[in-house]
DRENMARFI-207907 format. One record per residue (C-alpha): residue in three letters; chain; x, y, z. Coordinates in nm, 3 decimals. Each point is the difference from the previous one (the first is absolute). Example, Ala and Ser with C-alpha at 12.3 -4.5 7.8 and 13.67 -1.06 7.14 Angstrom:
<nodes>
<node rest="Ala" kette="A" c1="1.230" c2="-0.450" c3="0.780"/>
<node rest="Ser" kette="A" c1="0.137" c2="0.344" c3="-0.066"/>
</nodes>
This chain:
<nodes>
<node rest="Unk" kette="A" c1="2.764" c2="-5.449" c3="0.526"/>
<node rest="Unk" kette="A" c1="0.250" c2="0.260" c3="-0.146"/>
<node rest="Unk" kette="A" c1="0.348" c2="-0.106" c3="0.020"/>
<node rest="Unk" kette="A" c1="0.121" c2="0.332" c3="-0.053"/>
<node rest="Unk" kette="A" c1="-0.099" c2="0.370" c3="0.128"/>
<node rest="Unk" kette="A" c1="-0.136" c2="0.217" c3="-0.228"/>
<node rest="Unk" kette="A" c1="0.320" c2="0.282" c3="0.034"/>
<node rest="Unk" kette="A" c1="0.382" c2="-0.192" c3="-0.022"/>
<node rest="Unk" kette="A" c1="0.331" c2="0.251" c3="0.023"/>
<node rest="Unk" kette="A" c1="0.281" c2="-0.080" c3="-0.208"/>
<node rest="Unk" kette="A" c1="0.317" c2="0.234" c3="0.037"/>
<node rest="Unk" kette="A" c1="-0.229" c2="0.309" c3="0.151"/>
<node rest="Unk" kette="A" c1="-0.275" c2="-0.042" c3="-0.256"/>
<node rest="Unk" kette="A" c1="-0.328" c2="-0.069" c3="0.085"/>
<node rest="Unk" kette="A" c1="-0.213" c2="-0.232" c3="-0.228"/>
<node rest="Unk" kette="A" c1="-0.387" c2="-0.079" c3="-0.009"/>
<node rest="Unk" kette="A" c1="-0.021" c2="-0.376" c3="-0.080"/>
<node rest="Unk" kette="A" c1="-0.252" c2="-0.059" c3="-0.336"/>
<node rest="Unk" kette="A" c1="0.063" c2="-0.339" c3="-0.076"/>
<node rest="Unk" kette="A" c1="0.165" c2="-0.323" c3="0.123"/>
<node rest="Unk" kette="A" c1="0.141" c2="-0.282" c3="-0.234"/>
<node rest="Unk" kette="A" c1="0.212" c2="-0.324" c3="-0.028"/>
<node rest="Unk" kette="A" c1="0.311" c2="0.076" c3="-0.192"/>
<node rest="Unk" kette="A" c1="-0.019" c2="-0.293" c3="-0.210"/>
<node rest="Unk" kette="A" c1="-0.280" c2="0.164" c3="-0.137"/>
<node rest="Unk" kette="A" c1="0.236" c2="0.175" c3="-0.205"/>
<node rest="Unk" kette="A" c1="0.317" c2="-0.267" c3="-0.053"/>
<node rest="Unk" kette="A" c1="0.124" c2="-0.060" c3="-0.311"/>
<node rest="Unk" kette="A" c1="0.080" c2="-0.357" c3="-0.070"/>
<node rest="Unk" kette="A" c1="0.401" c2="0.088" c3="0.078"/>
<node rest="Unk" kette="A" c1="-0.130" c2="0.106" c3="0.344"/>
<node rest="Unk" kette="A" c1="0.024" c2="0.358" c3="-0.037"/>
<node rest="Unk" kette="A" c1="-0.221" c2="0.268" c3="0.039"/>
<node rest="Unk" kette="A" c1="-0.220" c2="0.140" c3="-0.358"/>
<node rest="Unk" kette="A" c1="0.019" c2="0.362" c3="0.084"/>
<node rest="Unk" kette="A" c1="-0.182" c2="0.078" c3="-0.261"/>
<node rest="Unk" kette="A" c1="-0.321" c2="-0.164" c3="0.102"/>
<node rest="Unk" kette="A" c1="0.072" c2="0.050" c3="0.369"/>
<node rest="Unk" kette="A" c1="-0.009" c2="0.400" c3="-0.115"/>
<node rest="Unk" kette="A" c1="-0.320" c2="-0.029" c3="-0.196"/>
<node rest="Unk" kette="A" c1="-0.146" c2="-0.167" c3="0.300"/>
<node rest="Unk" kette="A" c1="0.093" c2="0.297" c3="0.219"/>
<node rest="Unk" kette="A" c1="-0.107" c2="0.256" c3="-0.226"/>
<node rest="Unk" kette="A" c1="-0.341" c2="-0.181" c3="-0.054"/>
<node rest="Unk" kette="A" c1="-0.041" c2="-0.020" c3="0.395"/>
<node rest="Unk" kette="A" c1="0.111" c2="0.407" c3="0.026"/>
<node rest="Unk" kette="A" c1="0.310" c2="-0.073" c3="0.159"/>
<node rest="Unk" kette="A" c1="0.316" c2="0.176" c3="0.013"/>
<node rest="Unk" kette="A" c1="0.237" c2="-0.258" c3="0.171"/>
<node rest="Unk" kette="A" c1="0.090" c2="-0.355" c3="0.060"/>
<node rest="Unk" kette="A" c1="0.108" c2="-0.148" c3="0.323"/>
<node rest="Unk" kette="A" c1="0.151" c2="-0.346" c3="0.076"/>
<node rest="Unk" kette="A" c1="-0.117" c2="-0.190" c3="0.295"/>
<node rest="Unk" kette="A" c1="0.121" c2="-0.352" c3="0.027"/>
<node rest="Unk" kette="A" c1="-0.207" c2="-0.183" c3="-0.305"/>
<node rest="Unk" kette="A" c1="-0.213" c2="0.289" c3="-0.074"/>
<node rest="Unk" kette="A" c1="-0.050" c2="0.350" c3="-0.159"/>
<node rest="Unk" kette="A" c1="-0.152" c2="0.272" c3="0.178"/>
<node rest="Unk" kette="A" c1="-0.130" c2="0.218" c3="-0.274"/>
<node rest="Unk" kette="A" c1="0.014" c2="0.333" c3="0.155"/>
<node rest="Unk" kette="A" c1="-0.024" c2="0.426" c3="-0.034"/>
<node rest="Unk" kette="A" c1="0.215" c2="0.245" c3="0.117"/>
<node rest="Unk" kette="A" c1="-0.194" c2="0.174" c3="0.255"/>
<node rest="Unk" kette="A" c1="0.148" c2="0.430" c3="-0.002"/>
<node rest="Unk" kette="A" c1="0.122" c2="0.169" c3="0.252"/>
<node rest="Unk" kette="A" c1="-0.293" c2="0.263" c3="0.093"/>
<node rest="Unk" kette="A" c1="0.061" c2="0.333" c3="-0.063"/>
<node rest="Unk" kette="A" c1="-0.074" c2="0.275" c3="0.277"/>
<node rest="Unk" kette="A" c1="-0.173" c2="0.344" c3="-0.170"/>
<node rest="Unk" kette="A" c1="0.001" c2="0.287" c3="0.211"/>
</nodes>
């Protein structure tokens, strides 16, 4: 079962949903988060953006706005 849908808005942005994970996947021992990794994760995954939901991380790309051609 999917606890999320694949498309989430976030300030008028529309975002396709890659990836889901536990944030403590990617604590440090102080309890804060290791960017670094957490960024190399994305990137390996072909993300573009990170969203917070409760414990988790929706690993997530921008989906464009479509452009009309006449």
């Amino acid at each position: 079962m999917n606890l999320y849908p694949n498309i989430v808005y976030k300030d008028g942005m529309a975002y396709k949903v890659i990836d889901i994970v536990k944030v403590h996947n990617f604590t440090n021992k102080n309890g804060s988060v290791n960017q670094k990794v957490l960024g190399m994760y994305v990137h390996e995954k072909g993300g573009d953006h990170v969203l917070a939901k409760q414990d988790k991380f929706l690993i997530c790309e921008t989906i464009e706005d479509a452009n009309i051609i006449e």
